[in-house]
C-alpha positions as CSV (number, residue, x, y, z in Angstrom):
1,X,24.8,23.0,9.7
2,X,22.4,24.3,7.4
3,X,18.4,25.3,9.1
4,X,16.0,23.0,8.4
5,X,13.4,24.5,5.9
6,X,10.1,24.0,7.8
7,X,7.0,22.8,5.9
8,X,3.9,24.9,7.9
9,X,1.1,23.3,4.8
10,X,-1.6,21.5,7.4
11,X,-3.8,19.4,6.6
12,X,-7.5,20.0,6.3
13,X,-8.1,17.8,9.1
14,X,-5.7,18.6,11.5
15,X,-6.1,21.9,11.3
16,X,-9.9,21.1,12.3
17,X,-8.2,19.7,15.6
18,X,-6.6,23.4,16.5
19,X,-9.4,24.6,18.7
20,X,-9.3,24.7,22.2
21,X,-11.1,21.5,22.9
22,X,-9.3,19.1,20.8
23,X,-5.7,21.2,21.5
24,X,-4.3,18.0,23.5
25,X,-5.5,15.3,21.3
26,X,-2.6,12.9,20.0
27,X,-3.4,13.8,16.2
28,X,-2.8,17.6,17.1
29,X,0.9,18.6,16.8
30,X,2.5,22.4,16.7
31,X,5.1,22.9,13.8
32,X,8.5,22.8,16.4
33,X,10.6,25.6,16.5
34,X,14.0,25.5,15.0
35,X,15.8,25.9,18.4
36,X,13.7,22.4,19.5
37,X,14.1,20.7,16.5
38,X,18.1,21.6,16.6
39,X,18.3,20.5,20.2
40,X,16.8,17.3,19.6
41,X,19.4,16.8,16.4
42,X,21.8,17.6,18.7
43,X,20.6,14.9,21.4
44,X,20.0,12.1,18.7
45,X,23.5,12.3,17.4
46,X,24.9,10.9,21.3
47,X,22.8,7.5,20.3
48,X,23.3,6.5,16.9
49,X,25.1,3.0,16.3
50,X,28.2,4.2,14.2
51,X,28.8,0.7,12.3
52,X,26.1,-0.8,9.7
53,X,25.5,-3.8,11.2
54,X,26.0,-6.9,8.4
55,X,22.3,-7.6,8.0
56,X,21.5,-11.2,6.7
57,X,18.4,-13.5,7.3
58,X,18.6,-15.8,10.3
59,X,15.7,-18.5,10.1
60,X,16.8,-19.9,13.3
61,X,16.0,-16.6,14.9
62,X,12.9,-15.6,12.6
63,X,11.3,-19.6,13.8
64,X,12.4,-18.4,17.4
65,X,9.9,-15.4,17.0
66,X,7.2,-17.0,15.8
67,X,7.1,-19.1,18.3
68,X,7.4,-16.9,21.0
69,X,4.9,-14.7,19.5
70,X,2.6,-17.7,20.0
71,X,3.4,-18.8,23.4
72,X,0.4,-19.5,25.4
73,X,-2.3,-18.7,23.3
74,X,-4.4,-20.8,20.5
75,X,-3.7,-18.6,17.2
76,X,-1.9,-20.5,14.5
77,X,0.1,-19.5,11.8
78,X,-1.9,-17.0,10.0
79,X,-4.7,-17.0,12.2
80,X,-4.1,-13.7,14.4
81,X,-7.6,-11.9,13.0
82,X,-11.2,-11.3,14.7
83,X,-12.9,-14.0,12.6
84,X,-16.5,-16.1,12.5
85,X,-13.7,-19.1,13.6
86,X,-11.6,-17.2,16.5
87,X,-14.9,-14.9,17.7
88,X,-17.6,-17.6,17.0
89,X,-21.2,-16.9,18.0
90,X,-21.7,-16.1,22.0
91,X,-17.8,-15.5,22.3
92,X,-17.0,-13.1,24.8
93,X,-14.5,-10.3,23.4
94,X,-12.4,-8.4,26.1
95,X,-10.3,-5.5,25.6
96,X,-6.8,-6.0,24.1
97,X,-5.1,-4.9,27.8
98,X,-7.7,-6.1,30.0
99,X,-9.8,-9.0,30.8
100,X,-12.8,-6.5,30.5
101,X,-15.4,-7.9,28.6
102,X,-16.8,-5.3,25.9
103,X,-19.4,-7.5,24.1
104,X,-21.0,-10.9,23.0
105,X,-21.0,-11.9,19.7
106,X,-24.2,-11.8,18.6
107,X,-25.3,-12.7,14.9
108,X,-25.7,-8.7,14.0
109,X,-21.6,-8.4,15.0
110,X,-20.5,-11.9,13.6
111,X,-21.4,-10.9,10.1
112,X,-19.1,-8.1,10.8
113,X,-16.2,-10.2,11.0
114,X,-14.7,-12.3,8.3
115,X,-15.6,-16.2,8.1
116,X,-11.7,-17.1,7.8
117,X,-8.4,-14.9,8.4
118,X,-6.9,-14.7,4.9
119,X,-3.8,-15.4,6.0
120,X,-4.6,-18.4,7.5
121,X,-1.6,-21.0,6.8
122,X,-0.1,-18.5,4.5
123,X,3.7,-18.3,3.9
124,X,4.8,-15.6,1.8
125,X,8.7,-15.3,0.9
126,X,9.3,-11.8,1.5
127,X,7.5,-9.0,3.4
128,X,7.9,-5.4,3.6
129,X,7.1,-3.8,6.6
130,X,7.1,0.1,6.5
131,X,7.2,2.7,8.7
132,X,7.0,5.7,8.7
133,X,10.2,7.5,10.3
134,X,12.2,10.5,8.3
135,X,14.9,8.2,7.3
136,X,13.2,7.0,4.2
137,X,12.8,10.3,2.9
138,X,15.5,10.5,-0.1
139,X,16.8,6.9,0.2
140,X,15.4,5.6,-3.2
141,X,13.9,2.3,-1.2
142,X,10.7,2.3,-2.9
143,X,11.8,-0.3,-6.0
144,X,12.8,-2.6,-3.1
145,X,10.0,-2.3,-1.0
146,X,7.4,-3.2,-3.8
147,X,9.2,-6.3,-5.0
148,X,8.2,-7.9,-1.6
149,X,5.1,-10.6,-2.3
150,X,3.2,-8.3,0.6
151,X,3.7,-5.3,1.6
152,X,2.7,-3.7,5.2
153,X,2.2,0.5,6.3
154,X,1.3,2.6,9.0
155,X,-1.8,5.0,9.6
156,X,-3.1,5.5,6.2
157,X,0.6,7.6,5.3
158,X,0.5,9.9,2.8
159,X,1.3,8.4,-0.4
160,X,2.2,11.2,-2.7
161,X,3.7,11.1,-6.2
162,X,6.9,13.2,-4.5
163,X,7.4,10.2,-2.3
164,X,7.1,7.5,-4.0
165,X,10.6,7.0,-5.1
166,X,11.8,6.6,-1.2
167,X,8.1,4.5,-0.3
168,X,7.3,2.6,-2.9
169,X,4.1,2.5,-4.8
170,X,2.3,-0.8,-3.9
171,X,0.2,-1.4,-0.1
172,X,-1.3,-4.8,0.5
173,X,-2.0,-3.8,4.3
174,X,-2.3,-0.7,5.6
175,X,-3.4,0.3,9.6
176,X,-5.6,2.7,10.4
177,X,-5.8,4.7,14.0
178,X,-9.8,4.5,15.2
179,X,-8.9,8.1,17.1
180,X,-8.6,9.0,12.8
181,X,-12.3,7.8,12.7
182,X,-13.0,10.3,15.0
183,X,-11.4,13.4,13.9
184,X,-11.2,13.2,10.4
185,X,-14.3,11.3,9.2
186,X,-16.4,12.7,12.2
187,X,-17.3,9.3,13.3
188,X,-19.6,9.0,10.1
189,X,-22.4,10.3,11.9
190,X,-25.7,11.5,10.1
191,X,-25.2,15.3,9.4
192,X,-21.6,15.1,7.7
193,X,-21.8,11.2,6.9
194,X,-22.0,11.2,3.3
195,X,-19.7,13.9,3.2
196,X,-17.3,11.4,5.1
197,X,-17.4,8.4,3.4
198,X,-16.6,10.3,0.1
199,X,-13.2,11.4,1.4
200,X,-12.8,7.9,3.4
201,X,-13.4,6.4,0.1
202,X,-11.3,8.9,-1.8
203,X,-8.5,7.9,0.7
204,X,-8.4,4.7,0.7
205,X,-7.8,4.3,-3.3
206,X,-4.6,5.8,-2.5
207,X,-3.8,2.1,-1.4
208,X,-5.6,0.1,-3.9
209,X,-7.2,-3.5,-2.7
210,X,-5.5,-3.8,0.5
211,X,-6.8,-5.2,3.9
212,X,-7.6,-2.0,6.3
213,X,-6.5,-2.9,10.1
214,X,-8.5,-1.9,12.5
215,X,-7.1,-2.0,16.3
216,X,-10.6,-1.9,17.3
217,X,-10.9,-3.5,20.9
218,X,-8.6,-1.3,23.0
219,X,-12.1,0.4,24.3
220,X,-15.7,0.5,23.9
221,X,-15.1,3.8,21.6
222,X,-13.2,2.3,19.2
223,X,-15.3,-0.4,18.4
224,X,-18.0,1.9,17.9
225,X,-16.2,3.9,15.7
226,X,-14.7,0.7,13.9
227,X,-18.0,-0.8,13.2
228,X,-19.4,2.4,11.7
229,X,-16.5,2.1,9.1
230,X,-17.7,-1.4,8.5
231,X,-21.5,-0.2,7.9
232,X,-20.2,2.9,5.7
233,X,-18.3,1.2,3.2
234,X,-20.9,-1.8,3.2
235,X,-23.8,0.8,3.0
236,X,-22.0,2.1,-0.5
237,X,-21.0,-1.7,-1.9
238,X,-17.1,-1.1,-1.3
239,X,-15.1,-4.1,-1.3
240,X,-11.6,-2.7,-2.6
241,X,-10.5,-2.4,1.2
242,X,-11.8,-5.3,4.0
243,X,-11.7,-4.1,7.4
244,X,-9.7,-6.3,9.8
245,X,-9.3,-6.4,13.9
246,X,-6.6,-8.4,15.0
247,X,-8.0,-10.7,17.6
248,X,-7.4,-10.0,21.4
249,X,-5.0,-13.3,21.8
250,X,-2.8,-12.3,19.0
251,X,-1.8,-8.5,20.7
252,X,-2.0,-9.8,24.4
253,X,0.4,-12.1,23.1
254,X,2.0,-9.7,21.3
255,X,2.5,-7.2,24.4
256,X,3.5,-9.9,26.6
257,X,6.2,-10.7,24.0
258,X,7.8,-7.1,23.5
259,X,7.5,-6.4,27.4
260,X,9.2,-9.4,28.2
261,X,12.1,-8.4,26.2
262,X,12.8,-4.5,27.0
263,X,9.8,-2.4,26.0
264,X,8.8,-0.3,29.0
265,X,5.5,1.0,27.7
266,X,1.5,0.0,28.7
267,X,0.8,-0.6,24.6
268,X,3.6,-1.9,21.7
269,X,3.4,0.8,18.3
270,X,1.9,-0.5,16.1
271,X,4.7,-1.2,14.2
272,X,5.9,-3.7,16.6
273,X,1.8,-5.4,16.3
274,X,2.9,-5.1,12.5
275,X,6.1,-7.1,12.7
276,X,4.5,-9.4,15.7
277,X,1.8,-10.3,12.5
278,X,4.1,-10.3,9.5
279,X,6.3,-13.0,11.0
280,X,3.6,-15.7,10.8
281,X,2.6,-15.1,7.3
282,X,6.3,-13.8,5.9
283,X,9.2,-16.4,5.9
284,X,11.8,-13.2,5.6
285,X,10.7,-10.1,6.4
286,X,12.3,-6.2,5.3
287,X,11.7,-3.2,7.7
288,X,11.8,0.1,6.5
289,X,11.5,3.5,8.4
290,X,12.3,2.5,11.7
291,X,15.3,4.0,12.4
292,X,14.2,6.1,15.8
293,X,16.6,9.3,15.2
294,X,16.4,12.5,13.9
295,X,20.4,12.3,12.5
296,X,21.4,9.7,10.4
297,X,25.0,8.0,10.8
298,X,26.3,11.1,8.0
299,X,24.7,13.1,10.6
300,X,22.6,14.3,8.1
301,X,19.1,15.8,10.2
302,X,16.1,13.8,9.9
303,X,11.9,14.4,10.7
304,X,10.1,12.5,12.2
305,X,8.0,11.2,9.4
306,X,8.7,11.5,5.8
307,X,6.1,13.5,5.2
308,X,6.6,16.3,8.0
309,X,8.7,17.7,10.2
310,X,7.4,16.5,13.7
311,X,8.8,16.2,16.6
312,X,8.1,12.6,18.8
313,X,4.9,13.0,20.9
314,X,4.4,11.8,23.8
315,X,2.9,8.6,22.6
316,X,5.7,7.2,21.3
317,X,9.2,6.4,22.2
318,X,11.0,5.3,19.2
319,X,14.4,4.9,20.4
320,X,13.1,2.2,23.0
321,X,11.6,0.5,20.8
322,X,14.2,0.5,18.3
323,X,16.0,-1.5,20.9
């Protein structure tokens, strides 16, 4: 088996995170050695389904989701976003894993929210809902992703002309990780600000006019950081890219959902919050990039994203929640 060639280009901004103080933080990874990367091939292979399942749409099941999704709580179809109609004024917000209140809504922070989810009674035919795991890398899915009618990804991925054959071209949602506030746009605070919301800006028209997700309410931090996103781009007039926070209901629905059904974890990925929210608005939905091994069935060796060559970190345990 051939070594795989190692890509050791870092990003301006991670490599920001290489000092001693920010060493352990989740965006911080070390390139793995070719002995670790080899072992974990090696592991991966013992797992992998050998048959293609025959794919094909079960509405029964998809309807079964949805509603199951929705158990106990008040969201409807659609209708799983912080708005001026799910957070009205003097709603108490709590954390997403916690009954912990973290704030009021007053008039300064209901303007912050949209008056009405757009997706509110929506029904699109088809979704895509993409990951971000090595397996897309050289599959040629990106024609089929785009001619979904919406289109979800991960993080802010890199969107590269290299990749595009295997990604696809068009976002309509993408998420974006508040600790990424932090690190890479330095929280937009006053010395480097304007600095900041350049490149924020200059990132985000990688992915056109699509809604930006922000998993704000997991801590007092993250709204923090979330709302001074919101005053940035409304501080410079941009309006190519709303911010969005899924409402508490929707993930502690969410959670309950996936725990009740195998996931041994405190928090779902947030591909799993994706595909929790595309089933409301999507009546069929694609998935792309979630296949959790670093070997495909040709045992063919695989990254961890299509765009490096990571190993899993700690944070995340793909394989259980690919089950």
């Amino acid at each position: 088996m051939a070594a795989l060639q190692i890509d050791r280009k870092i990003h301006p901004w991670k490599r920001r995170l290489m000092g001693k103080k920010r060493k352990n933080h989740s965006y911080y990874k070390w390139v793995p050695g070719e002995l670790a990367a080899m072992k974990k091939f090696k592991a991966d292979q013992k797992g992998i389904p050998t048959v293609a399942p025959g794919w094909v749409y079960n509405k029964t099941a998809a309807d079964l989701f949805r509603k199951q999704i929705k158990h106990g709580n008040h969201i409807k179809n659609g209708d799983f976003l912080t708005t001026q109609e799910t957070a009205p004024l003097d709603f108490i917000l709590k954390r997403y894993q916690s009954e912990t209140t973290l704030m009021n809504v007053s008039r300064e922070i209901l303007h912050r929210f949209p008056k009405t989810s757009p997706f509110k009674a929506k029904v699109i035919k088809t979704c895509s809902v993409v990951g971000n795991g090595g397996i897309l890398k050289g599959s040629g899915c990106g024609k089929e992703i785009d001619a979904s009618g919406f289109i979800f990804r991960c993080n802010m991925a890199p969107m590269n002309k290299v990749y595009l054959k295997d990604i696809g071209k068009s976002t309509s949602l993408i998420t974006l990780n508040p600790d990424m506030i932090r690190w890479k746009y330095n929280s937009f605070k006053n010395k480097t600000k304007s600095e900041n919301v350049a490149a924020f800006v200059r990132d985000l028209s990688t992915y056109g006019n699509s809604y930006l997700w922000i998993p704000a309410f997991f801590s007092q931090d993250y709204v923090e950081v979330t709302f001074a996103a919101h005053q940035a781009l409304r501080e410079i007039n941009h309006t190519n890219n709303e911010i969005i926070i899924p409402h508490p209901d929707f993930i502690k629905s969410a959670q309950s959902y996936w725990s009740q059904n195998g996931l041994n974890r405190k928090r779902a990925t947030t591909g799993l919050y994706l595909v929790s929210a595309a089933i409301q608005i999507c009546e069929e939905m694609h998935l792309y990039g979630y296949w959790p091994f670093h070997s495909d069935r040709n045992y063919r060796r695989l990254t961890e994203h299509y765009f490096d060559n990571a190993l899993p970190g700690k944070s995340h345990s793909v394989p259980d929640v690919f089950k």
